[in-house]
C-alpha positions as CSV (number, residue, x, y, z in Angstrom):
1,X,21.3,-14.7,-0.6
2,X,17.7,-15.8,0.2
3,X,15.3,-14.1,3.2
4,X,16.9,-11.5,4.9
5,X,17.1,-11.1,8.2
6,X,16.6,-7.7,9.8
7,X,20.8,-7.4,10.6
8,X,21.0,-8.4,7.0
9,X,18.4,-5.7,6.2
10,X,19.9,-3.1,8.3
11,X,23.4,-4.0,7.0
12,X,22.6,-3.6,3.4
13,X,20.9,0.0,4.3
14,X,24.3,1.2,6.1
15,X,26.0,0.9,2.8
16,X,23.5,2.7,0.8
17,X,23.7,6.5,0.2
18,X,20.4,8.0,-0.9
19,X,20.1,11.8,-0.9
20,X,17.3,12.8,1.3
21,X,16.4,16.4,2.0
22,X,14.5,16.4,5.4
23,X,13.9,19.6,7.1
24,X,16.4,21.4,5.5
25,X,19.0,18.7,6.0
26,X,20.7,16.5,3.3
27,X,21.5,13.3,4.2
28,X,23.5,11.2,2.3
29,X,23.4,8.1,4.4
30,X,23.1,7.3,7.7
31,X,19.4,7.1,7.6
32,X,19.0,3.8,10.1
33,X,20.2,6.7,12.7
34,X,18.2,9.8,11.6
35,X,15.7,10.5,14.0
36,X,13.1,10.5,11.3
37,X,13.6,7.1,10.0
38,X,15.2,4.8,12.8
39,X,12.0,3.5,13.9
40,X,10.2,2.4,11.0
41,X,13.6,1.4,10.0
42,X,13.4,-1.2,13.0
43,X,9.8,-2.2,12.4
44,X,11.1,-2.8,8.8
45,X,14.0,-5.0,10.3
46,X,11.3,-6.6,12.4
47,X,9.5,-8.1,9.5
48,X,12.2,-9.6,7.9
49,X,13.6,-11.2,11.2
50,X,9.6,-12.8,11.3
51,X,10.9,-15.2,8.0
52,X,13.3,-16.5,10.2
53,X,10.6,-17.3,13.7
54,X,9.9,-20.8,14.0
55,X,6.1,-19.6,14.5
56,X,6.3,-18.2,10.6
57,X,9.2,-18.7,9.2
58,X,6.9,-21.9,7.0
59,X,4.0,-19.1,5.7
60,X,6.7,-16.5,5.1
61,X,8.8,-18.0,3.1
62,X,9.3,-21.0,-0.1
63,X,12.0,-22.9,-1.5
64,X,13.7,-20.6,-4.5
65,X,13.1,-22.1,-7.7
66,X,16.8,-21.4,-8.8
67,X,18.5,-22.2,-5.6
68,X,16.4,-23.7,-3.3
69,X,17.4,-21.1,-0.5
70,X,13.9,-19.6,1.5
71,X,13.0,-16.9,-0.1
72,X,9.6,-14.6,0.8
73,X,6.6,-15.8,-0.2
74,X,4.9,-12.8,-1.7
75,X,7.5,-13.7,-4.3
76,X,5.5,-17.3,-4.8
77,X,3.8,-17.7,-7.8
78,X,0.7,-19.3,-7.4
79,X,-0.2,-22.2,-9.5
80,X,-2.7,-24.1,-7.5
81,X,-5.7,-22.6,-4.3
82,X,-2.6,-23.6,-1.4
83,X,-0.6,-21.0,-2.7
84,X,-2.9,-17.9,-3.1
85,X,-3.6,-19.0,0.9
86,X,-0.3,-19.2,1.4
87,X,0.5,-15.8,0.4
88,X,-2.4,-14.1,2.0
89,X,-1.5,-15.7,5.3
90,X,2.1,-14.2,4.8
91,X,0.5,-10.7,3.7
92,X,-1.6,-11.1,7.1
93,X,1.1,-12.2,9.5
94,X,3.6,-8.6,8.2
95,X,0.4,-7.0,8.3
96,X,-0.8,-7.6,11.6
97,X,2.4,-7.0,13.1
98,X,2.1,-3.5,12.2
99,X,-1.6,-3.2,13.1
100,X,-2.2,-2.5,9.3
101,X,-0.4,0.8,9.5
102,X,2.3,-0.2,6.9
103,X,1.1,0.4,3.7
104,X,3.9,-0.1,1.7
105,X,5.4,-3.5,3.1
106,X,7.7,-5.1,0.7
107,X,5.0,-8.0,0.0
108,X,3.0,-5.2,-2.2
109,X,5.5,-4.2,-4.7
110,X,6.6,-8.0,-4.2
111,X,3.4,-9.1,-5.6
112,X,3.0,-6.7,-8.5
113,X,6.6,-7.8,-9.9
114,X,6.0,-11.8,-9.5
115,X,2.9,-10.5,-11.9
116,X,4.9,-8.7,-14.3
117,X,7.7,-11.1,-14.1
118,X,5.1,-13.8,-14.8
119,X,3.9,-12.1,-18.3
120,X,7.0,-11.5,-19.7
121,X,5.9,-12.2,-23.0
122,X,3.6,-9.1,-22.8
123,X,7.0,-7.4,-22.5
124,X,8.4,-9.2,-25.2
125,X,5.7,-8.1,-27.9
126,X,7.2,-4.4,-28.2
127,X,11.3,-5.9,-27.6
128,X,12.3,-9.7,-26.5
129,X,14.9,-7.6,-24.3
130,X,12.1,-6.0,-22.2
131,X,10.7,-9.4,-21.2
132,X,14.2,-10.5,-20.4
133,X,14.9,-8.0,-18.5
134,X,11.8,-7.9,-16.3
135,X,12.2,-11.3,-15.4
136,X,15.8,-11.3,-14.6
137,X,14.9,-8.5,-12.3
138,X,12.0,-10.7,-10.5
139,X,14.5,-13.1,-10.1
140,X,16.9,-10.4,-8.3
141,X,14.5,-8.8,-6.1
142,X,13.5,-12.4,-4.8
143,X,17.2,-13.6,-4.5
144,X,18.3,-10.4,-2.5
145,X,14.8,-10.2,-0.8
146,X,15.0,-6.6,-2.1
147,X,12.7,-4.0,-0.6
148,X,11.1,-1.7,-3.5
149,X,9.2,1.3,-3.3
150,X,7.7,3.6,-6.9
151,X,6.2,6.2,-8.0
152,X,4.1,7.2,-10.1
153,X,1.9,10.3,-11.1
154,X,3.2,13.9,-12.2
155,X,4.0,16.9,-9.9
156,X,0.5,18.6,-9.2
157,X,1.2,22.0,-10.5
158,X,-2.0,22.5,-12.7
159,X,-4.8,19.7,-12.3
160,X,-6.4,21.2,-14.9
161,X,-3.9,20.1,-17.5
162,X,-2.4,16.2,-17.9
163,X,1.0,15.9,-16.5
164,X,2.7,15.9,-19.5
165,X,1.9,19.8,-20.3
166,X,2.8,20.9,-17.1
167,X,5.0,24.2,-17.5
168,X,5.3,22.5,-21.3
169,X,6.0,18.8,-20.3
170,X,9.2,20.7,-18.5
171,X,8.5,19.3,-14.9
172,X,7.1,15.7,-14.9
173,X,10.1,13.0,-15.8
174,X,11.0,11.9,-18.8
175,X,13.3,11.0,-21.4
176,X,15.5,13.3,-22.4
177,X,18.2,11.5,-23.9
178,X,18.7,7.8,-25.2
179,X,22.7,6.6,-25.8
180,X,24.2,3.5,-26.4
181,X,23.8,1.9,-23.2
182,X,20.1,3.0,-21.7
183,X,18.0,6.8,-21.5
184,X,18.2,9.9,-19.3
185,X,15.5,11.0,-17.0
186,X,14.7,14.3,-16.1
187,X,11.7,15.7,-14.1
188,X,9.9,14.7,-11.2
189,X,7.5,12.8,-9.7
190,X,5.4,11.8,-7.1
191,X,4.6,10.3,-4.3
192,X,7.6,7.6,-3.5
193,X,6.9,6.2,0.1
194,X,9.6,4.6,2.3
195,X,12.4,6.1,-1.0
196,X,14.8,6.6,2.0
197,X,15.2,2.8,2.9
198,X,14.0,1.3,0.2
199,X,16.7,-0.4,-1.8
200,X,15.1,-0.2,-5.1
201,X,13.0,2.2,-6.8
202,X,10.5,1.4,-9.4
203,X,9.4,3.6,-11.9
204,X,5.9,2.5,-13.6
205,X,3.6,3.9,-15.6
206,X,0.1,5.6,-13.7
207,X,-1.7,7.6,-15.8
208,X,-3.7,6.7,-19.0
209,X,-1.2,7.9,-22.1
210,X,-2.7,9.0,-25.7
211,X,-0.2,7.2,-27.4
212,X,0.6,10.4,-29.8
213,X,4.4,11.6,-30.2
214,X,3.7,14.0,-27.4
215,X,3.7,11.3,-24.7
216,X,6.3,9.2,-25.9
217,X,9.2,10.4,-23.6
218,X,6.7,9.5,-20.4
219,X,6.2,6.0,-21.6
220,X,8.5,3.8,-19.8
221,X,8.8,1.2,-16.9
222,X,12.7,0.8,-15.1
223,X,13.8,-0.1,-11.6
224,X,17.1,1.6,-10.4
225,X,19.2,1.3,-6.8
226,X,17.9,3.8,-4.3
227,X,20.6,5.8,-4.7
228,X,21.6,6.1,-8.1
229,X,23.6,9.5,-9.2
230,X,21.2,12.2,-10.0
231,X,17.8,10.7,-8.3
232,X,16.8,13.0,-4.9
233,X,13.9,12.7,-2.7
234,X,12.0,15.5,-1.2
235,X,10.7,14.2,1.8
236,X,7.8,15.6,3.8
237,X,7.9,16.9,7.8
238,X,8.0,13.3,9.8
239,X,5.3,12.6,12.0
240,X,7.5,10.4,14.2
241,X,8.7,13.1,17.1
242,X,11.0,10.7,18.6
243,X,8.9,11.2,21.6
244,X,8.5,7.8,23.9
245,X,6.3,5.2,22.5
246,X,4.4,5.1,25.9
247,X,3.1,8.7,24.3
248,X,3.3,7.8,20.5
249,X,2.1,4.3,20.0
250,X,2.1,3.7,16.2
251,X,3.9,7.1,14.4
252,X,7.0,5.7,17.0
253,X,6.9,2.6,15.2
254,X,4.8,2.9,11.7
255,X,5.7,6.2,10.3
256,X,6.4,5.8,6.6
257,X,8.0,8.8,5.1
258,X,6.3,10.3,1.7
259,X,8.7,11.8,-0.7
260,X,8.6,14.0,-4.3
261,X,11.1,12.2,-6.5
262,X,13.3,14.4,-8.3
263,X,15.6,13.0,-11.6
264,X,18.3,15.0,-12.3
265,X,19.9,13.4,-15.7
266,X,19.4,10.2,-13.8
267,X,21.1,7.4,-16.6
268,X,19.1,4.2,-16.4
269,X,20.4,1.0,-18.2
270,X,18.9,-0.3,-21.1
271,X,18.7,-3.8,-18.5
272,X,17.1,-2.0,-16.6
273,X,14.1,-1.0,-18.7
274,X,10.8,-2.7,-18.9
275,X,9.4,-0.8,-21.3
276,X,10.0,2.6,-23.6
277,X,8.0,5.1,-26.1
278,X,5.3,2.5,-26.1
279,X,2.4,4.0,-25.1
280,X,0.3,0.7,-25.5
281,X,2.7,-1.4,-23.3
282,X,2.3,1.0,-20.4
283,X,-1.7,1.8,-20.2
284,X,-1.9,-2.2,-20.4
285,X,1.0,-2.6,-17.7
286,X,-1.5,-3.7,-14.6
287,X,-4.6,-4.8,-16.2
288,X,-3.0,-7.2,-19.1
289,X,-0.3,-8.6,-16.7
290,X,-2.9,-9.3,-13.6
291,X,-0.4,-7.2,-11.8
292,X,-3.3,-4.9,-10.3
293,X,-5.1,-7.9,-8.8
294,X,-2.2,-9.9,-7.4
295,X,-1.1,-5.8,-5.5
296,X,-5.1,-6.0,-4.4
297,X,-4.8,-8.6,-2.9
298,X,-2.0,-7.8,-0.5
299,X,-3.6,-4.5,0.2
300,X,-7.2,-6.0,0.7
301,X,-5.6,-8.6,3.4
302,X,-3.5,-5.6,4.8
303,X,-6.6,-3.6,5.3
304,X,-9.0,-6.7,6.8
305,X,-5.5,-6.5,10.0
306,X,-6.5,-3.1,10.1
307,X,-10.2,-3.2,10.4
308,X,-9.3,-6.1,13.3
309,X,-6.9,-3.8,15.1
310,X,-10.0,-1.0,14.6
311,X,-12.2,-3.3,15.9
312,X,-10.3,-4.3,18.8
313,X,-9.6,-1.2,19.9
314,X,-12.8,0.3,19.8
315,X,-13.8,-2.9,21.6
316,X,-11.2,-1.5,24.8
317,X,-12.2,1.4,24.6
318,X,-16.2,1.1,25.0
319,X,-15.6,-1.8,27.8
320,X,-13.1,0.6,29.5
321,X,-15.6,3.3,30.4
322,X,-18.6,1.7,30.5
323,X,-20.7,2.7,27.3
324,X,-20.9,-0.5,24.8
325,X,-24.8,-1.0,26.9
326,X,-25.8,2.0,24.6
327,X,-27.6,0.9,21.1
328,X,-26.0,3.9,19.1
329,X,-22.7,2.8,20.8
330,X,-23.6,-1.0,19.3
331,X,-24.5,0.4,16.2
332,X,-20.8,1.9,15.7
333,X,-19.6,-1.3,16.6
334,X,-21.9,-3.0,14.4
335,X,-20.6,-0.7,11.0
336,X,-16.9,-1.9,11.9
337,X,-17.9,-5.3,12.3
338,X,-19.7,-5.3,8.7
339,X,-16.8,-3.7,7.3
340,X,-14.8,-6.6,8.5
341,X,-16.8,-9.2,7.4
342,X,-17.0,-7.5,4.1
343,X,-13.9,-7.5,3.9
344,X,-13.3,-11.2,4.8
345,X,-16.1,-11.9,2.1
346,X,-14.4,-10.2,-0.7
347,X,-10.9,-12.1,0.2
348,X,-13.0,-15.6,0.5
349,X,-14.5,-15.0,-2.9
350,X,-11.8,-13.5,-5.0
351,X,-9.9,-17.1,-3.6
352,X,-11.9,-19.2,-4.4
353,X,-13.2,-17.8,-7.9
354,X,-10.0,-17.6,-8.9
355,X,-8.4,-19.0,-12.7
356,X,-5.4,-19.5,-14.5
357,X,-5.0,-16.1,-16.6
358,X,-3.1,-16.8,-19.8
359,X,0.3,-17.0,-18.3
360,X,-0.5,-19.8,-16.2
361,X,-1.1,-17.8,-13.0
362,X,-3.1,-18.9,-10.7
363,X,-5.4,-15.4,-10.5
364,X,-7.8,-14.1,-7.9
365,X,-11.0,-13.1,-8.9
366,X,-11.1,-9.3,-10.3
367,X,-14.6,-8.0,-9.3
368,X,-14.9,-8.7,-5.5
369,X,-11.1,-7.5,-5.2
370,X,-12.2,-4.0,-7.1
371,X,-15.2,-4.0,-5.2
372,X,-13.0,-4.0,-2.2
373,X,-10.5,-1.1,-3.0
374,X,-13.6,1.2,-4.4
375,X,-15.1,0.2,-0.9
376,X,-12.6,0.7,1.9
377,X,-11.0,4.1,0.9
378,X,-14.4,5.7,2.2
379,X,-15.2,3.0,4.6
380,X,-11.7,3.7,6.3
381,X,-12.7,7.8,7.3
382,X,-15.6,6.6,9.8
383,X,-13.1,4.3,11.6
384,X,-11.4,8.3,13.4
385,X,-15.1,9.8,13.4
386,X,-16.5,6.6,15.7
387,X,-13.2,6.5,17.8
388,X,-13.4,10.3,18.2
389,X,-17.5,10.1,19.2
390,X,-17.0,7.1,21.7
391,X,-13.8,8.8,22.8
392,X,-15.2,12.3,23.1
393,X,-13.2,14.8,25.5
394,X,-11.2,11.8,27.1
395,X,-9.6,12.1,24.4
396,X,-8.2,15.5,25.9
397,X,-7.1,13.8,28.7
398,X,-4.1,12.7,27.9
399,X,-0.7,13.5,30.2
400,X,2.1,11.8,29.1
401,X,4.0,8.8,30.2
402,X,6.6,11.1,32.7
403,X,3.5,12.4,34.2
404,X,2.4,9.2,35.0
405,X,5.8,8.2,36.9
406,X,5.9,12.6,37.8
407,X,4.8,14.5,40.1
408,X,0.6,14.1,38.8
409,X,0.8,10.7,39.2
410,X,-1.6,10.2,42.4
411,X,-3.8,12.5,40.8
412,X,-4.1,10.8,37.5
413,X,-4.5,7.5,39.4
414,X,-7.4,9.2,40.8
415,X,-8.8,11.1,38.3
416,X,-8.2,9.4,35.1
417,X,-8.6,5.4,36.0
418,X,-11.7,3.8,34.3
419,X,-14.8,1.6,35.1
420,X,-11.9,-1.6,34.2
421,X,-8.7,0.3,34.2
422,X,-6.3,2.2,36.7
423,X,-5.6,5.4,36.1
424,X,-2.4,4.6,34.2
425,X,-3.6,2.0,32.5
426,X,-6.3,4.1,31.3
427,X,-4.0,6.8,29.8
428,X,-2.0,4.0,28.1
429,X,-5.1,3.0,26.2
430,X,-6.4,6.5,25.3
431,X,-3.1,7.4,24.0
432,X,-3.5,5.1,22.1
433,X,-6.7,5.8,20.8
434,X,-5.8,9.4,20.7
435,X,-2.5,7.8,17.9
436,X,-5.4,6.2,15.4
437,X,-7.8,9.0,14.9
438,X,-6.5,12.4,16.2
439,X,-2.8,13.0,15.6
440,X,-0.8,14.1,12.6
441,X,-0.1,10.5,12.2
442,X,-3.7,9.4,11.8
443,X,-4.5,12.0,9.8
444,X,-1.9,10.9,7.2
445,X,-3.0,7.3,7.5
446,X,-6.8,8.4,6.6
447,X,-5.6,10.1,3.8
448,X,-3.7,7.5,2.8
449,X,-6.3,4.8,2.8
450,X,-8.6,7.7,0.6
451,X,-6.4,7.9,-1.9
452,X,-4.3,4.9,-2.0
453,X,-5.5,3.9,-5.6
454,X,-6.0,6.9,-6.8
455,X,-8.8,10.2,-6.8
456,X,-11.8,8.2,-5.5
457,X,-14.4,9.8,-7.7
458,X,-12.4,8.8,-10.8
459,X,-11.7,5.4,-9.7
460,X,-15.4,5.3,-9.4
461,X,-16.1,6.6,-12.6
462,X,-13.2,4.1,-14.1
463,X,-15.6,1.2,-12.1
464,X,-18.1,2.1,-14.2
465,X,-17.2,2.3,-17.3
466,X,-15.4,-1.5,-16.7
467,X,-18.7,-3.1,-14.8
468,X,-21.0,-5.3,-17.4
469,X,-24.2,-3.8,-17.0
470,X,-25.5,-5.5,-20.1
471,X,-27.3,-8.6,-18.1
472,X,-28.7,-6.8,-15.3
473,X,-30.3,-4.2,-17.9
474,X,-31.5,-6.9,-20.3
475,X,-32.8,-8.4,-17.2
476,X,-34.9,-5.6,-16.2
477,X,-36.1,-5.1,-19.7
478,X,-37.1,-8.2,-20.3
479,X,-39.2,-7.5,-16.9
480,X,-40.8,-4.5,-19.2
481,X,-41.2,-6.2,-21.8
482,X,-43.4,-9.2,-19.9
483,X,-45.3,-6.5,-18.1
484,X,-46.6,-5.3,-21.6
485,X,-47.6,-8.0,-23.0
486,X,-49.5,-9.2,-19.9
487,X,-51.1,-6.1,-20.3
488,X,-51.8,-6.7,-23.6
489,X,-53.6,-9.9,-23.2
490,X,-56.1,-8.2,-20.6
491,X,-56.7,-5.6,-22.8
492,X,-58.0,-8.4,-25.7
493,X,-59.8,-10.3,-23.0
């Protein structure tokens, strides 16, 4: 196989049977139909049927190594500047076509396995067959243009206690068996999004581990199908009401389900392991594979769409009823503008200061990336406050599309057109608005963004304890230091 079309996509999805619980339904297939899924599902088709455009199909997609088939670029590894553009112009095109709202776009996990893949030898260090087997697995996903999804972090039972003494180390997964032929998972974890129709899932390592005996059955890396005996997903209430898009503008097309993982004696091959009981290997598994950065990357070109889109928007929206004259209007504007082009910044840099890490990888530059994801999770949460300001009680005003064609529609042609826009047209847009910064779905997506890497406050705290102070404070103490002895010398004068 090489790039998959969306019928290819779709096709594949048909024959998988994933056990979903949704609403107090299990599904065991059939979820391209379910109400809940069918239209992401068709967004996700959408993207893959974009390899295949004449207008992208060049930026989406390379010549495979191995076969020489087109395969999807956010497989590519990059070895020269051409290729880290060409794969941020392919995380931009998937991105924009979803306004930004797809977080979890194949091209992320994409990205982190060409990493891992790429520093197979780090693998190989605790067992040559872990190296092997993370690069055959590379090699898969980009053959069958899989589309992964993972999880990572422990059930949040007691926050006061690590994941691993939760209920006595009883509830988070973890190995509870090894046999001849691979180990035995048990336990659960969260928070897998798109698990329904993903194909693969990806089980990597997300907290920091002590390395003592304790920890040693929640050391591991594996990928394993989607619907592998024993593995269930717990998915929450969807935010896509199957209502007309007309009404529901983005959660009708972009709503990605969220879902507690659940293992119940789920038996993963030994192939399929990247890593196990190794404590080292997995607190090491982004940060000495480049993994993190090449992910950043994808998610900081993801988020510059989704600034545009804000941008854009907001842009409508002020223009439509006649307030962008007003400077604390402007000055809302202006704070999405310099998110933007802070944004654009930190992409430009990390391309261009980019090096060769030591497995000949072609690496962005770490500290403008990191600035970037410490940045944009807060950044993101004044995006709904400025919409819902400029917006104010329009935003109330909203009928829905069969009252525009109903029985109100003379009176909302009246009463609800715009300085630019009719009355209809005017509805269409608010709704709109109304989808990014008021609804259940945008509520999600702001959460989302807050926490996409992690608890904000100790990512911060993780930035820094990693930042080199050193310079700046020698710096300012050699400032000190010159002060005193210019002091000194008037004294003696």
């Amino acid at each position: 196989m090489a790039a998959r079309t969306g019928k290819e996509f779709l096709d594949r999805l048909s024959r998988s049977r994933p056990t979903v619980h949704i609403q107090g339904e299990t599904l065991t297939g059939g979820i391209q139909e379910h109400p809940a899924f069918r239209n992401v599902v068709q967004t996700y088709a959408e993207l893959y049927d974009l390899q295949h455009s004449d207008e992208h199909k060049d930026v989406l997609t390379y010549a495979s190594p191995t076969s020489g088939e087109p395969v999807g670029t956010s497989f590519l590894t990059p070895r020269t500047p051409d290729d880290l553009v060409k794969r941020r112009k392919a995380f931009k095109v998937w991105a924009d076509h979803s306004n930004g709202m797809l977080g979890r776009t194949g091209d992320y996990m994409n990205s982190s396995l060409m990493a891992l893949a790429s520093a197979a030898d780090w693998f190989a260090q605790a067992d040559p067959a872990f190296g092997e087997n993370i690069s055959r697995y590379y090699e898969k996903a980009r053959e069958e243009d899989l589309l992964c999804t993972h999880t990572l972090i422990p059930p949040q039972v007691n926050r006061a206690v690590a994941g691993t003494q939760q209920a006595g180390g009883k509830l988070a997964a973890r190995i509870v068996k090894e046999d001849d032929n691979g180990v035995v998972i048990r336990g659960a974890r969260m928070l897998a999004t798109i698990a329904p129709f993903a194909d693969e899932m990806l089980v990597f390592p997300s907290t920091v581990l002590r390395g003592t005996p304790e920890d040693k059955p929640y050391s591991y890396a594996f990928a394993i199908p989607n619907d592998t005996p024993g593995l269930r997903y717990i998915a929450r209430e969807p935010l896509d009401y199957d209502r007309p898009r007309h009404d529901h503008p983005l959660a009708s097309r972009f709503e990605e389900s969220d879902c507690v993982v659940v293992f119940d004696d789920v038996h993963v091959p030994f192939e399929r392991c990247f890593a196990l009981g190794d404590a080292e290997l997995c607190n090491g598994f982004y940060s000495q594979t480049s993994s993190v950065v090449h992910m950043t990357h994808q998610v900081v070109t993801r988020t510059t769409a989704k600034t545009e889109y804000i941008l854009g928007l907001v842009t409508l929206l002020t223009e439509a009823i006649g307030i962008e004259q007003f400077q604390h209007v402007q000055e809302d504007i202006a704070e999405i503008i310099t998110t933007l082009e802070t944004l654009r910044a930190f992409l430009r840099a990390a391309e261009a200061d980019a090096e060769i890490n030591e497995y000949g990888v072609l690496t962005p530059a770490w500290a403008p990336l990191n600035a970037a994801r410490n940045l944009y999770p807060k950044l993101y949460q004044r995006f709904p406050q400025i919409l819902r300001k400029l917006g104010a009680s329009g935003l109330m005003a909203t009928p829905t599309e069969l009252d525009i064609t109903g029985p109100a529609a003379a009176d909302i042609e009246a009463y609800l057109q715009s300085a630019t826009l009719t009355g209809a047209e005017r509805v269409k847009l608010f709704r709109l608005v109304w989808d990014t910064c008021i609804s259940a779905f945008s509520s999600r997506q702001a959460l989302y963004e807050y926490y996409f890497f992690g608890d904000p406050v100790r990512m911060a705290g993780a930035y820094v304890k990693s930042y080199d102070r050193e310079p700046y404070k020698a710096k300012v103490q050699g400032f000190l230091n010159q002060h005193s002895l210019d002091q000194h010398s008037l004294e003696r004068s």
